[in-house]
GUDOLO-601963 format. One record per residue (C-alpha): x, y, z. Coordinates in steps of 0.1 Angstrom, whole numbers, padded with zeros to 4 digits, always signed. Example, Ala and Ser with C-alpha at 12.3 -4.5 7.8 and 13.67 -1.06 7.14 Angstrom:
BEGIN
+0123-0045+0078+0137-0011+0071
END
This chain:
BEGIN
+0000+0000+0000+0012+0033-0009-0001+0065+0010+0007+0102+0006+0023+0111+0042+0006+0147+0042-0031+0140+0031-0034+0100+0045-0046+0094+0011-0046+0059-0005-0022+0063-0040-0021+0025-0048-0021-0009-0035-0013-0045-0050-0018-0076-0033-0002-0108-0046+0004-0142-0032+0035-0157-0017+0072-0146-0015+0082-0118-0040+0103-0090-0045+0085-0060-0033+0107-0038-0051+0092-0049-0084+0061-0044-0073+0071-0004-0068+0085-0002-0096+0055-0018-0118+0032+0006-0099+0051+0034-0109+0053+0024-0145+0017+0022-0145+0013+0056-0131-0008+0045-0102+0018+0068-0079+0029+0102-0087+0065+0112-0089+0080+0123-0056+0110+0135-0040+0111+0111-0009+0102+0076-0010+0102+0062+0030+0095+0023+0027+0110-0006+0044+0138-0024+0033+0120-0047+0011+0117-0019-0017+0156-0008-0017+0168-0025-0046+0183-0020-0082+0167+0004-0104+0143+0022-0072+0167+0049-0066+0160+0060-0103+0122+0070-0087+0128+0091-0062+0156+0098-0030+0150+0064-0015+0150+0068+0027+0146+0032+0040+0132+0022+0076+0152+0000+0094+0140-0017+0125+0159-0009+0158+0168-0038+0179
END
């Protein structure tokens, strides 16, 4: 699920089954122009990989231990 920080509005969402690359599923989402271009992308760590940083300053979130 992708939501816009400032408004809490819903931009997109995609539900698929079993282990997959979440970073794809960004980057499809994007292609399909379900999300608008931004300047700050905060996600977890499943979305940082190859080709995401071309979208947007990628921050991840790392969980504390």
């Amino acid at each position: 699920m992708v939501v816009d920080v400032g408004s809490q509005t819903i931009l997109a969402e995609d539900v698929r089954r079993g282990p997959g690359n979440d970073g794809v599923v960004l980057r499809e989402m994007f292609e399909r122009g379900d999300i608008p271009s931004c300047d700050v992308l905060l996600a977890d760590s499943g979305y940082d990989c190859g080709g995401n940083e071309e979208i947007a300053v990628f921050k991840p979130i790392r969980r504390l231990l």
